[in-house]
N, C-alpha and C positions, 0 to 999 in steps of 0.2 A: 504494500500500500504506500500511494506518494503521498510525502508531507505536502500541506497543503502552504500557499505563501501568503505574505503580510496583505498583500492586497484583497486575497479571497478571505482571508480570515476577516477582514476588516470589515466586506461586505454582509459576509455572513455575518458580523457583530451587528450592523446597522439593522440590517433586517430581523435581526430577532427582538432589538430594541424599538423597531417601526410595529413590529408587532404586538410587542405587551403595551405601546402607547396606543395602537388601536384598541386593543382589548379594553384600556382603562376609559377612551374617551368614549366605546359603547357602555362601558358600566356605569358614567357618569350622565349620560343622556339617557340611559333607562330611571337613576333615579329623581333626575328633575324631574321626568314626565313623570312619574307616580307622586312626588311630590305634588305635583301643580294638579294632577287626577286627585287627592287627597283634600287639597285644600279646596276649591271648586265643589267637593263633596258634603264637605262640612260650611261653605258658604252658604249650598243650597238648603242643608237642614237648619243654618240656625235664620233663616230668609221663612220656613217654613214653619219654625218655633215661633217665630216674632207675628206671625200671619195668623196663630190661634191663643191667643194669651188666654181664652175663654176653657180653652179645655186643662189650661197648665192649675187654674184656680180653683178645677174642681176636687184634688188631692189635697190643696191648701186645708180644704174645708174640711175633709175626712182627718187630718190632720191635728186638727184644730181642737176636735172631739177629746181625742189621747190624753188622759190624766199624765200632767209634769210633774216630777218632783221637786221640792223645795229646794230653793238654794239659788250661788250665785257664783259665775265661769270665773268673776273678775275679770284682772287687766291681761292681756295677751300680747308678745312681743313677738312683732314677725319681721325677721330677718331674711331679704330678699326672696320672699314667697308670698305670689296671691295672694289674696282673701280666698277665693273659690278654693284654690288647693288647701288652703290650713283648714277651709270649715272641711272639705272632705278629707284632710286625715285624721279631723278628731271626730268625724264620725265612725270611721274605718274602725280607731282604736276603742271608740265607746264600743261600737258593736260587739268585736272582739272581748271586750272582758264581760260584757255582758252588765252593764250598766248605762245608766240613763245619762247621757252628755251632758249635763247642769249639774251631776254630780262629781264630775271632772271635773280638775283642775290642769289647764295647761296655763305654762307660763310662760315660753317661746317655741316658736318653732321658728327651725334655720336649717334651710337647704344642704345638704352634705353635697360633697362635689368631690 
């Protein structure tokens, strides 16, 4: 078998490098599109959320019935994180222990990274 020389090797290195750079910029254009298919998704349900406020208040009501427990959450400190995500992880965690969330006590929540 003949050794092969700097020029063919050199080609052969490009093109195996033209190759994993097509590979990456197909993997990169598959995940915008599913990104932008994702968000477009979620545009049109909360487009569809906003379009019945009448059926989101009928749970409110059923809701409303539920005997509370006494007591009070106090102050809550949130450390770069929503409102939306801290009320759902201290519902998460109430659930989980099996008690009623006004019987918790949280005092921060902060995002771990």
């Amino acid at each position: 078998m003949d050794n092969i020389g700097i020029l063919d090797a050199g080609i052969i290195a490009l093109l195996g490098y033209a190759v994993v750079f097509f590979g990456l910029i197909l993997l990169m254009i598959v995940v915008i599109a599913m990104g932008k298919i994702f968000m477009a998704r979620d545009a049109k349900a909360a487009a569809a959320a906003a379009a019945a406020p009448a059926v989101a208040a009928a749970p409110a009501a059923v809701a409303a019935d539920a005997p509370t427990a006494p007591g009070s959450a106090g102050q809550l400190k949130l450390h770069d994180v929503e409102p939306k995500t801290a009320a759902m992880i201290m519902a998460i965690v109430a659930d989980k222990m099996g008690k009623p969330l006004n019987e918790l006590r949280f005092i921060s929540i902060k995002e771990v990274k």
